[in-house]
C-alpha positions as CSV (number, residue, x, y, z in Angstrom):
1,X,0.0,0.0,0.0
2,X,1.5,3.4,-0.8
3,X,1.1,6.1,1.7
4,X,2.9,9.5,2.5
5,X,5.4,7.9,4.6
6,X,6.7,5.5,2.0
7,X,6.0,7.4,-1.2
8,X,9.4,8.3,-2.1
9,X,10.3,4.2,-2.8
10,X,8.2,4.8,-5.8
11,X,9.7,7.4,-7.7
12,X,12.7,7.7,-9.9
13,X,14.7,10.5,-10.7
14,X,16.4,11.5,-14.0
15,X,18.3,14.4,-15.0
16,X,17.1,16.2,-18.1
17,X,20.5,18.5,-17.8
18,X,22.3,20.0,-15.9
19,X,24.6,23.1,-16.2
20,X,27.3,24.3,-13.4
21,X,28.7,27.5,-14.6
22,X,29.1,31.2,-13.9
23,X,26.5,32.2,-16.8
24,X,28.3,35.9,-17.3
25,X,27.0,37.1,-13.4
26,X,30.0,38.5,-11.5
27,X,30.3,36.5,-8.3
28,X,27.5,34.7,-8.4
29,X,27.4,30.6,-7.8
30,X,24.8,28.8,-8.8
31,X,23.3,25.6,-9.6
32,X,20.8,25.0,-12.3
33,X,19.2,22.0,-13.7
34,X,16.1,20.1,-14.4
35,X,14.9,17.0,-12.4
36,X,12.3,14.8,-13.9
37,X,10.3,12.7,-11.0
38,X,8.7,9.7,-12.6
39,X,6.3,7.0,-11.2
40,X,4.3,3.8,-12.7
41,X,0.6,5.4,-13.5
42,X,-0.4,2.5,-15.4
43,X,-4.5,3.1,-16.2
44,X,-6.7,0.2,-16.3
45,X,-8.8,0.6,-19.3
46,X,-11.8,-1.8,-18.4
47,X,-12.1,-0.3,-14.8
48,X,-11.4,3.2,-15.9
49,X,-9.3,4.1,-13.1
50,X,-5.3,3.9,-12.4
51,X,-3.9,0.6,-10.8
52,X,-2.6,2.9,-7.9
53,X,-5.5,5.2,-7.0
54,X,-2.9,6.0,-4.0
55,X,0.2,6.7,-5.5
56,X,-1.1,8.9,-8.4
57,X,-3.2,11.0,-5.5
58,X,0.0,11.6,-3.2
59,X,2.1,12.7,-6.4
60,X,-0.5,15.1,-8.0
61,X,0.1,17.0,-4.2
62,X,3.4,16.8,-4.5
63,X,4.0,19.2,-8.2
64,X,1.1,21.1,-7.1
65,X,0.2,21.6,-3.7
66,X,-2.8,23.0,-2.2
67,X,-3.0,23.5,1.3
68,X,-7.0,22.0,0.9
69,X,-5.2,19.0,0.1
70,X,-3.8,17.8,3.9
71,X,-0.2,17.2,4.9
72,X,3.0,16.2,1.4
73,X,6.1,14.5,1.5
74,X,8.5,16.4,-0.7
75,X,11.3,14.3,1.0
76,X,12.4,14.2,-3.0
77,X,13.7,17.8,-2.7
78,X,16.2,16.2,-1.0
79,X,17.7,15.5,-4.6
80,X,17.5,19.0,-5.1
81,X,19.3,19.6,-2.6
82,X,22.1,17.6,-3.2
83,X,22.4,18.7,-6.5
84,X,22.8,22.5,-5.7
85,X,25.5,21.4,-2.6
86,X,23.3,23.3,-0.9
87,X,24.3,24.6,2.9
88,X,22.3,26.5,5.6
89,X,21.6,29.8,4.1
90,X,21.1,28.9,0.3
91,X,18.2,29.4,-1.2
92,X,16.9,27.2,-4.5
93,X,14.1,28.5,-6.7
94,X,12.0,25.7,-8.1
95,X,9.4,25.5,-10.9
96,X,7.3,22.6,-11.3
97,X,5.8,21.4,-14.3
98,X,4.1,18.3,-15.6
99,X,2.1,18.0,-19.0
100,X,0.5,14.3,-18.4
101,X,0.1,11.5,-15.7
102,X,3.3,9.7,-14.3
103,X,5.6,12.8,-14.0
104,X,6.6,15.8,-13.2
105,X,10.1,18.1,-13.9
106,X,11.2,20.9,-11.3
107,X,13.4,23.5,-13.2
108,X,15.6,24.3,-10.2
109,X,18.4,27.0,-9.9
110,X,20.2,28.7,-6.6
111,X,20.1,32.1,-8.8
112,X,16.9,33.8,-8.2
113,X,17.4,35.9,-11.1
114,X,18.2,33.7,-13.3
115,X,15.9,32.4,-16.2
116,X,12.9,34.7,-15.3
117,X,12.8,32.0,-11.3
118,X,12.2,35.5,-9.7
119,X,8.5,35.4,-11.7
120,X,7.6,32.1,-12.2
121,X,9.1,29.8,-9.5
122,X,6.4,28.2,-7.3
123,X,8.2,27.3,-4.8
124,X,11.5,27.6,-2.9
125,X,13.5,26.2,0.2
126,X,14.6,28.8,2.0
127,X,17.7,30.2,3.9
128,X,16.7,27.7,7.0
129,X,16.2,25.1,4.3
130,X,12.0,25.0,4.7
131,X,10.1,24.7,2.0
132,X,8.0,27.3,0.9
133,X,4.9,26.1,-2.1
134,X,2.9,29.0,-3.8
135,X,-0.9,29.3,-3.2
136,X,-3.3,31.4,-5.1
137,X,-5.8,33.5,-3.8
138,X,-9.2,33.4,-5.6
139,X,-11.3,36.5,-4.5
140,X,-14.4,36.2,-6.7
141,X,-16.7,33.4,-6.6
142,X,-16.3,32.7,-10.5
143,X,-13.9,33.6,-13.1
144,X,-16.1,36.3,-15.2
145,X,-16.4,38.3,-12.0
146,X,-13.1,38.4,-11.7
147,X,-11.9,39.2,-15.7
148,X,-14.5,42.2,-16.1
149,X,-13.8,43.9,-12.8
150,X,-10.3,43.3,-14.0
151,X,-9.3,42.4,-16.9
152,X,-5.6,42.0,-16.5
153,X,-6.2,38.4,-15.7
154,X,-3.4,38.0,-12.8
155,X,-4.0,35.6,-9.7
156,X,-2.4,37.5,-6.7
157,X,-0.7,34.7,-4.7
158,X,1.7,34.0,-1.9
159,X,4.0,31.6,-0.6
160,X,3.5,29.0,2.6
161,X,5.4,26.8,4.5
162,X,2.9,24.0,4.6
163,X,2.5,21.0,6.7
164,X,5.0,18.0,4.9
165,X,7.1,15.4,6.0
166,X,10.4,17.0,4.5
167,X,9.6,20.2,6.9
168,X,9.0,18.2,9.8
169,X,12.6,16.8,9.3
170,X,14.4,20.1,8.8
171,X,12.5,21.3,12.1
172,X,12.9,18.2,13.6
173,X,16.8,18.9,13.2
174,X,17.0,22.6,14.2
């Protein structure tokens, strides 16, 4: 049975590339990459439904969290992590992205400036190494409210450091 606790024995990890260069900004180290997280999402035709209901649940809170949604894991940032060498008081800018069932790839860089991460990352582990997952604020109860009052079509939004296992281990060793 998969569950939050164990969800990480699931997944693989592959690199789509990775660069580790100065990029022509004067003293400036960073890390930059692209991690693809994978996991078997076979779909069972004659029931109509995926073989594990479970597994495909936990990962579609994983590359896009909503707080509605209870408690992550993210213990695969980890990878991140490592990647980056990344030490108390680092910060890594990630962008998640999936276009079908069965993965996801976080665009990932230590340069928050870097590649337009200042405007489009949606989430980040901070300087204390907590991660941080955007949320969007929906003020109007439906969508053509909101575009005619409007009309520039932006979501305000925020960033929280929600309930998941991989912050309970960074504040677990504070």
């Amino acid at each position: 049975m998969t569950t939050l606790e164990n969800l990480t024995t699931y997944l693989k990890y592959d690199d789509i590339f990775e660069i580790y260069e100065d990029n022509d900004v004067d003293d400036v180290d960073y890390d930059e990459g692209v991690l693809t997280i994978s996991w078997d999402c076979k779909f069972d035709k004659e029931k109509k439904e995926f073989v594990n209901k479970e597994l495909n649940d936990l990962m579609s809170n994983e590359h896009h969290f909503k707080v509605e949604n209870g408690k992550g894991n993210f213990m695969w940032l980890e990878k991140i992590k490592k990647k980056c060498n990344y030490e108390i008081g680092d910060e890594i800018y990630i962008f998640t992205k999936t276009n079908c069932d069965g993965f996801f790839n976080c665009y990932y860089t230590k340069n928050k400036y870097l590649h337009n991460c200042q405007k489009y990352h949606n989430m980040y582990i901070d300087k204390r190494g907590f991660v941080n997952v955007e949320q969007y604020v929906y003020p109007y109860l439906n969508y053509q409210q909101y575009q005619t009052e409007y009309n520039d079509m932006a979501i305000a939004s925020y960033f929280v450091r929600h309930t998941c296992l991989y912050n309970d281990m960074i504040n677990k060793n504070k």
